[in-house]
C-alpha positions in Angstrom: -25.0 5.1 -14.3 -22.5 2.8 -13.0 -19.3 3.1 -15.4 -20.0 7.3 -15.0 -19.1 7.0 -11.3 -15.7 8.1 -10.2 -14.6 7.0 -6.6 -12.0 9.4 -4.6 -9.4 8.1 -1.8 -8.1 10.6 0.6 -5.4 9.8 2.3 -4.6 10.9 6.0 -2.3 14.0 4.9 -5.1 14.7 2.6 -7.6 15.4 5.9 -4.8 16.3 8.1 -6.3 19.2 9.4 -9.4 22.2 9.0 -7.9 23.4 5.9 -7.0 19.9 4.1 -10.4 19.2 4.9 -12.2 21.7 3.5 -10.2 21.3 0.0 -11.2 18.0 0.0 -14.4 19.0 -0.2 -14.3 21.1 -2.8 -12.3 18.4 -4.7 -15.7 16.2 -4.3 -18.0 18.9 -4.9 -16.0 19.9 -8.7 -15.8 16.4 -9.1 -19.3 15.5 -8.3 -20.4 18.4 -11.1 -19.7 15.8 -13.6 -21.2 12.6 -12.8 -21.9 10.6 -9.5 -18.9 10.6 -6.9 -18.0 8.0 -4.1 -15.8 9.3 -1.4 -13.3 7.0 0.7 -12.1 9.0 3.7 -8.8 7.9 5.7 -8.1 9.0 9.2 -6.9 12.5 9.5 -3.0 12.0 9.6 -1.1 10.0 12.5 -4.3 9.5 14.3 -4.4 5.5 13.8 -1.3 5.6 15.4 -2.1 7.7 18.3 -5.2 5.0 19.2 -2.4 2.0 18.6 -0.1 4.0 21.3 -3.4 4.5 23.2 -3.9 0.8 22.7 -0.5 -0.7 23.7 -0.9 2.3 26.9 -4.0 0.5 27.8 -2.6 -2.6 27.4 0.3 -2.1 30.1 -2.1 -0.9 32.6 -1.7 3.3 31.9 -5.5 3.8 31.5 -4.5 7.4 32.3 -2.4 8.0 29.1 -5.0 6.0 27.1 -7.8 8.5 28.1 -5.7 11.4 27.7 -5.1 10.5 24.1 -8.7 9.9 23.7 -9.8 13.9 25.5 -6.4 15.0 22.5 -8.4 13.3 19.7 -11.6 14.7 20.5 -10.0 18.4 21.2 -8.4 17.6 17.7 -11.8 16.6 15.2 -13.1 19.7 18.1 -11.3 22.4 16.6 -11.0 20.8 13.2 -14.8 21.2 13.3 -15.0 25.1 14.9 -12.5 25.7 12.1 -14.4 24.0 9.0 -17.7 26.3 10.6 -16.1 29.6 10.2 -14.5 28.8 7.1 -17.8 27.5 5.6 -20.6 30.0 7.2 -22.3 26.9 8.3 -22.1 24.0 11.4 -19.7 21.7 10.8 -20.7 19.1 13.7 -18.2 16.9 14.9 -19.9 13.5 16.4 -18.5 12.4 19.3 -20.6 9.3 20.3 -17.8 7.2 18.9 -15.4 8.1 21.4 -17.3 6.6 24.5 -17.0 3.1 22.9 -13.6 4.1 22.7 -12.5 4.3 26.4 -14.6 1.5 26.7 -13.3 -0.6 24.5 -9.7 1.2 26.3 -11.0 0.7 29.7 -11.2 -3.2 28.9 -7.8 -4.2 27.6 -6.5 -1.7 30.6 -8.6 -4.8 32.9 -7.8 -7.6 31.2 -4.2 -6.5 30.4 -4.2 -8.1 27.4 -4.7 -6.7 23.6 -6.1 -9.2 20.7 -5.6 -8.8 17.1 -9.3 -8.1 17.5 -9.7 -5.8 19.7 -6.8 -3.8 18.2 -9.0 -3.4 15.0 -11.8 -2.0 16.5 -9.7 0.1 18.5 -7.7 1.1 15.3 -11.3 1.7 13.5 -12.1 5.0 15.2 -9.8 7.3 13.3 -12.1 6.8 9.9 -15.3 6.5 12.1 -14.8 10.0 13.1 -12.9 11.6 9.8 -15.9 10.6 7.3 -18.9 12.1 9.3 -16.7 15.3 9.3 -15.4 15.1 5.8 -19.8 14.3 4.7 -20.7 17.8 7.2 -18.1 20.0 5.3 -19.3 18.8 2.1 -22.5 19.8 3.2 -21.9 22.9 4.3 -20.0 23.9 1.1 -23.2 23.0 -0.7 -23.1 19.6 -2.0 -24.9 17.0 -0.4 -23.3 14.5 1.0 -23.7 11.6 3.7 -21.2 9.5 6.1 -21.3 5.5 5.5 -20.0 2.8 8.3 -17.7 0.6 5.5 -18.9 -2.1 8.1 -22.6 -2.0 6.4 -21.3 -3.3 3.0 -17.9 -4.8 3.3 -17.7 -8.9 4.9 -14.5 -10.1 5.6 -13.0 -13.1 6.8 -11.9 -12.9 10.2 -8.0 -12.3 10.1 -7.8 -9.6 11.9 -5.3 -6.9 11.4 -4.8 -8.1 7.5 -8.5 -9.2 6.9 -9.6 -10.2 3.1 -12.8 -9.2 1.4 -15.5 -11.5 0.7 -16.7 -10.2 -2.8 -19.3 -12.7 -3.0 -21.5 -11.7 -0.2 -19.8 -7.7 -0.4 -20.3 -6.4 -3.7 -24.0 -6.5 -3.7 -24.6 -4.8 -0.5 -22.7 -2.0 -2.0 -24.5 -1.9 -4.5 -27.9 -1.7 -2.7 -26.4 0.7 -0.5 -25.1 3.5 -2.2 -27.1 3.8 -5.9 -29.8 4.8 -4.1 -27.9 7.4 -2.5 -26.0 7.8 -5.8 -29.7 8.3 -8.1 -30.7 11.0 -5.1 -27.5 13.0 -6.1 -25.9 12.6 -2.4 -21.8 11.7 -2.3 -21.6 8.8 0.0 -18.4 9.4 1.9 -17.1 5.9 3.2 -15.3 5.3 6.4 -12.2 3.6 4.6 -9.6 0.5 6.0 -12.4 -0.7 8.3 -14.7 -3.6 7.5 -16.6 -6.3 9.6 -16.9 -10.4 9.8 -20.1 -12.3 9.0 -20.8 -12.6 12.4 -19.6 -8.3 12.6 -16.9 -8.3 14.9 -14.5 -5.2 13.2 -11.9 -6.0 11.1 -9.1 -4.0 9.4 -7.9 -4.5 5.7 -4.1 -4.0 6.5 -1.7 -1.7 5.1 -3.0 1.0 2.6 -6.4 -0.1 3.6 -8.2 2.9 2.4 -6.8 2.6 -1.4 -8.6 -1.3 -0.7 -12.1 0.1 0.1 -11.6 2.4 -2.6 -10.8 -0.6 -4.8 -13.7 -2.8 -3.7 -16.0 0.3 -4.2 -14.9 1.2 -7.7 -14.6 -2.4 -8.5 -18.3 -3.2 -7.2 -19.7 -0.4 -9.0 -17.8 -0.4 -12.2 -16.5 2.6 -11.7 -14.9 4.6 -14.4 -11.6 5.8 -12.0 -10.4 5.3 -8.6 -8.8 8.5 -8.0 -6.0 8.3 -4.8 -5.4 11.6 -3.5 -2.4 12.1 -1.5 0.1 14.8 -1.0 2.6 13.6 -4.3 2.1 14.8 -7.6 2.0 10.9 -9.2 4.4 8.3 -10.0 8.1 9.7 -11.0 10.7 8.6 -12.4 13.0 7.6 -9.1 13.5 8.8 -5.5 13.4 12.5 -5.9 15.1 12.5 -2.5 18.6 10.5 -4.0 18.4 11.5 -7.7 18.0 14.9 -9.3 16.0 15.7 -12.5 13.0 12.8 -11.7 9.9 13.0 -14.1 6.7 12.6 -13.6 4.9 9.6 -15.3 2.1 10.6 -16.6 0.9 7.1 -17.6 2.1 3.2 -16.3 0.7 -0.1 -17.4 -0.6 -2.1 -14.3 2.6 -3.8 -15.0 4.8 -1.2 -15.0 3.4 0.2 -11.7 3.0 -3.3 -10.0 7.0 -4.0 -10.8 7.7 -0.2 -9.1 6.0 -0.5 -6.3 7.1 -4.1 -5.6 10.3 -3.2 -5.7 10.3 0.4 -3.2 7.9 2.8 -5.2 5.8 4.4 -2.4 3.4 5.7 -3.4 0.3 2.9 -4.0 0.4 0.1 -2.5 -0.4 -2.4 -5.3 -2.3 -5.7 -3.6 -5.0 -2.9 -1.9 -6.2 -1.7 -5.5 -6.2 -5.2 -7.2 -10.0 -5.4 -7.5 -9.9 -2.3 -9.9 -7.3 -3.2 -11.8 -9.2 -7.0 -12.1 -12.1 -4.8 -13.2 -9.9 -2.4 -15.7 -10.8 0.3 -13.6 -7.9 3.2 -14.5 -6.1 4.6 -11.1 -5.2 8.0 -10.9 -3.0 8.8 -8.3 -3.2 13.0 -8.0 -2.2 15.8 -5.3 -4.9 17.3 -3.2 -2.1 20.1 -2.5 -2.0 20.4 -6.6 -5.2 19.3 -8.0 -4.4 20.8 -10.9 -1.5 19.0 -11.9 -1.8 15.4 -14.5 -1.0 13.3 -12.2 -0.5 9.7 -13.1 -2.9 7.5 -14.7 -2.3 3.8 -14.0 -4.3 1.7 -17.0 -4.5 -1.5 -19.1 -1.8 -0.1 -21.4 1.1 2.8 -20.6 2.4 5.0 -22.9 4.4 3.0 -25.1 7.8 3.1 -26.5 11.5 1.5 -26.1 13.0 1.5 -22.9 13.1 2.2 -19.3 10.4 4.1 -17.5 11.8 4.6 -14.4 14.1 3.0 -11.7 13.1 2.2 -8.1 15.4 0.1 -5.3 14.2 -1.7 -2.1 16.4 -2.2 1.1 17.1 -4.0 4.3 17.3 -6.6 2.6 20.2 -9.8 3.1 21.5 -12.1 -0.1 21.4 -15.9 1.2 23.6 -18.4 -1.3 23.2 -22.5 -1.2 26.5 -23.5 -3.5 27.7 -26.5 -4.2 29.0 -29.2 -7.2 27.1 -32.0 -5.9 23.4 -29.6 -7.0 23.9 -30.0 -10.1 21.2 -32.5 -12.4 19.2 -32.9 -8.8 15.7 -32.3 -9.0 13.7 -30.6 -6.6 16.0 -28.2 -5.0 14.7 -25.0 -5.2 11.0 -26.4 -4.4 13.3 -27.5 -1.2 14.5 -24.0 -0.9 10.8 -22.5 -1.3 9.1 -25.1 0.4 11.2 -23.7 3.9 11.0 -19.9 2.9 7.2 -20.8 2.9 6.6 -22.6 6.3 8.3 -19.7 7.3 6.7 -17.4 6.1 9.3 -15.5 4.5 8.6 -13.6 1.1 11.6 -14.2 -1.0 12.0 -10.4 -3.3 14.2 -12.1 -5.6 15.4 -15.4 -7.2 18.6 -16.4 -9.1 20.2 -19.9 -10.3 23.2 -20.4 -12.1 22.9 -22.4 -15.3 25.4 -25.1 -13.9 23.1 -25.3 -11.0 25.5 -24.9 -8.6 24.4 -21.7 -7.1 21.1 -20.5 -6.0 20.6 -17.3 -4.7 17.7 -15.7 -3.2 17.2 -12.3 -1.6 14.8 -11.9 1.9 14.4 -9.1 4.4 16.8 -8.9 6.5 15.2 -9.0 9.6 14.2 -12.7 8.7 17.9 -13.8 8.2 18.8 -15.7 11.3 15.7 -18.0 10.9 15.7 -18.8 7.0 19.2 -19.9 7.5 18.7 -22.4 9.9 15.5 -23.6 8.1 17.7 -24.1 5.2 20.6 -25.4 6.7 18.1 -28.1 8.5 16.7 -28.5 5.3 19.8 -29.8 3.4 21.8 -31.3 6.9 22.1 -34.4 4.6 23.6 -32.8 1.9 26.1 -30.7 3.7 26.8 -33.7 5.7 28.1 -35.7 2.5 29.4 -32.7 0.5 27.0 -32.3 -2.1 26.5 -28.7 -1.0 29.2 -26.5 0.7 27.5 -24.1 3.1 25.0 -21.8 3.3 26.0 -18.3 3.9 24.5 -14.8 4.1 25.5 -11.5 3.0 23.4 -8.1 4.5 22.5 -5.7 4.1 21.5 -5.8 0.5 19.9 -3.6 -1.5 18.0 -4.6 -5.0 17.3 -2.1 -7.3 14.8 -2.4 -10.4 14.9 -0.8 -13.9 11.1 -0.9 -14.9 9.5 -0.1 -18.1 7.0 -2.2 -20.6 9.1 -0.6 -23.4 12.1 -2.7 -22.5 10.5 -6.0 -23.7 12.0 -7.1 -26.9 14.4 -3.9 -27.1 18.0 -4.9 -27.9 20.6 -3.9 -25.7 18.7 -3.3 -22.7 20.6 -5.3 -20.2 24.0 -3.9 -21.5 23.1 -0.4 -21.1 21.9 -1.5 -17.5 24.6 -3.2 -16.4 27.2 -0.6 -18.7 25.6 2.1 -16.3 26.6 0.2 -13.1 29.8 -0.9 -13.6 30.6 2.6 -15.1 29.4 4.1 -11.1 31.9 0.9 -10.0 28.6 -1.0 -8.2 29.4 -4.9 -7.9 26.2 -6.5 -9.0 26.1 -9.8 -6.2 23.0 -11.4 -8.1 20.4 -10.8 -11.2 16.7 -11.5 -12.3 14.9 -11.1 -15.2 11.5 -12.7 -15.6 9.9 -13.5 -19.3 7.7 -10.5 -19.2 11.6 -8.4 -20.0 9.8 -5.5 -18.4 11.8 -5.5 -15.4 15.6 -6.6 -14.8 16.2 -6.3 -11.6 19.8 -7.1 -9.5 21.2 -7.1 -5.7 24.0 -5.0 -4.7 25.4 -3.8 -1.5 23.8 -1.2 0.5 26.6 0.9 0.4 26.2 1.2 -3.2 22.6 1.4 -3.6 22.3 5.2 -4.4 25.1 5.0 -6.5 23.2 2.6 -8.7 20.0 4.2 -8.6 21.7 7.5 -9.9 23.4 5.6 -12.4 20.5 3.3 -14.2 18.1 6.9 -14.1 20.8 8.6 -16.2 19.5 5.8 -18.9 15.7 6.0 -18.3 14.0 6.9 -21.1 
């Protein structure tokens, strides 16, 4: 049975309301018509960050506010509910036992004045606690058959809370034991996503995208044959529809191709949270609930082939830091130095470059982290500055870096001219480059100011 299982995400725009809801369910139940489905429910949109603001309202003492946010959620899944029991002919019961741990769990950083990483999880757990038991009752009611399942029954983490990692040893075959049973009976499990426990099962988050990570761990624990994400964008395109005009859809990326786009300011997945599938060659199909019927894009082992670049993405807020200096060059072990601060840090460095001389190295960080990485650095080489050996370090932001992308460019002549023909023919100064081995990504830093300028130009040679 297992590789004829499909698993579908939903996303919080996907559930946002009565309506979203109830196509969601009839996604599952066409979906469900031809082999055994898994369901991964999100919060219904912007309610995770209503609890946070409940959460940080509690936190300063306004137990008042907290509650009230509390009585707007329930009135919210309330009508959601009333709605999805007119629509269907049937009761759509909205559980609303969660919602007293809730305002406890409220009422007791409003005492303590004080909000934990863990506490804030399970506070931030309630949104998917009460979106799958509604998602599994409309399901239900449309005639499938379908039951809610606590993500907290199969899926151990470790005990970072807010960012928390799966333990796949000890996970994968409690979902298994869990939900084939269910899956043999013909019921759609529909899993409360982003939400997981500890060994000893305090609540824990999975961090950003967190629902596309249960889906993942699902799909990957099952051997799924897709992970389907369902969200409110037609697939993968070609570039920013909202800076460059005539974007395609991509019908098909490598998992290369789509983990270079979305490093570098692709939206649309979030490319650590669906790693276990893509460890397992699970395909990804990202797809539009508001569209079904559209292709989509189908994220695999291998894209569609052929010379060139798929698509072009950019990534900003970003600042350019430089080390220069005669006295670098033939001195080993001076861009471990480099990483080795970034790293205590904890900075993530997007992009590397060294001149060949050695006398330059440049790397790009967020922004937001300039202050502290230059100190660090300039600490780190005090003795060098002091005898000459390196000039300064200095710091240009904001930077922008923007990405051509494509698994056809590798081994294809002529690539980086027409890249860099393309920008200097829109007059963008190119402040630093990278290329890595792979050739399927050559990416460069320029100045804010000129970022759109060079996304427009490098899409005018996609393809």
């Amino acid at each position: 049975m297992s590789r004829h299982v499909s698993v579908h995400k939903f996303g919080g725009t996907s559930l946002g309301d009565a309506g979203r809801i109830l196509r969601a369910a009839d996604l599952l139940r066409a979906a469900s018509r031809r082999g055994p489905v898994v369901a991964v429910a999100s919060a219904m949109g912007g309610v995770t960050d209503q609890l946070l603001a409940a959460a940080r309202d509690a936190e300063s003492g306004r137990i008042g506010a907290a509650k009230k946010a509390v009585e707007a959620l329930r009135a919210r899944h309330e009508e959601a509910a009333a709605a999805l029991s007119r629509a269907t002919g049937q009761r759509v019961a909205f559980d609303a036992k969660p919602l007293g741990e809730l305002v406890t769990a409220l009422s007791g950083v409003a005492l303590l004045r004080e909000r934990s990483a863990r506490i804030t999880d399970l506070i931030s757990s309630f949104g998917e606690r009460l979106s799958a038991p509604l998602l599994a009752a409309t399901l239900s009611a449309r005639g499938g058959a379908a039951a809610a399942v606590d993500a907290r029954r199969m899926l151990v983490t470790d005990d970072r809370h807010g960012a928390a990692t799966c333990d796949r040893r000890r996970s994968d075959p409690r979902i298994r034991s869990l939900l084939r049973p269910m899956l043999r009976r013909g019921l759609v499990p529909v899993v409360t996503g982003f939400i997981a426990k500890t060994a000893g099962g305090e609540t824990t988050t999975l961090g950003r995208s967190g629902s596309d990570t249960t889906a993942a761990l699902l799909g990957a624990a099952l051997s799924a044959r897709e992970v389907v994400i369902w969200t409110d964008v037609d697939g993968v395109l070609s570039a920013d529809p909202r800076i460059v005009r005539g974007v395609r859809l991509l019908p098909r990326l490598s998992y290369r191709e789509a983990a270079e786009m979305t490093y570098f300011g692709a939206k649309v997945l979030h490319f650590p949270a669906v790693i276990p599938a893509i460890a397992a060659g699970i395909p990804l199909v990202i797809k539009n609930s508001f569209r079904p019927d559209g292709r989509g894009t189908t994220i695999a082992a291998r894209g569609e082939g052929g010379a060139g670049i798929r698509a072009v993405t950019a990534i900003s807020g970003l600042c350019l830091l430089s080390l220069d200096g005669k006295g670098m060059t033939g001195i080993p072990g001076i861009a471990a130095r480099v990483f080795g601060a970034t790293a205590r840090l904890g900075v993530s460095v997007v992009m590397f470059s060294q001149a060949s001389s050695e006398q330059n190295i440049a790397l790009v960080i967020p922004e937001g982290d300039r202050a502290r990485t230059v100190a660090a650095l300039e600490q780190e080489f005090r003795y060098e500055r002091l005898t000459g050996a390196i000039d300064a370090v200095t710091a240009r932001a904001p930077i922008a870096v923007v990405a051509a992308v494509g698994d056809g460019m590798r081994g294809t002549p002529g690539i980086a001219a027409r890249v860099f023909t393309a920008a200097a023919r829109a007059k963008v100064n190119v402040e630093a480059i990278a290329q890595g081995s792979s050739e399927c990504n050559i990416s460069f830093a320029v100045d804010e100011t000129d970022r759109v300028a060079a996304v427009r130009a490098l899409h005018r040679v996609v393809g």
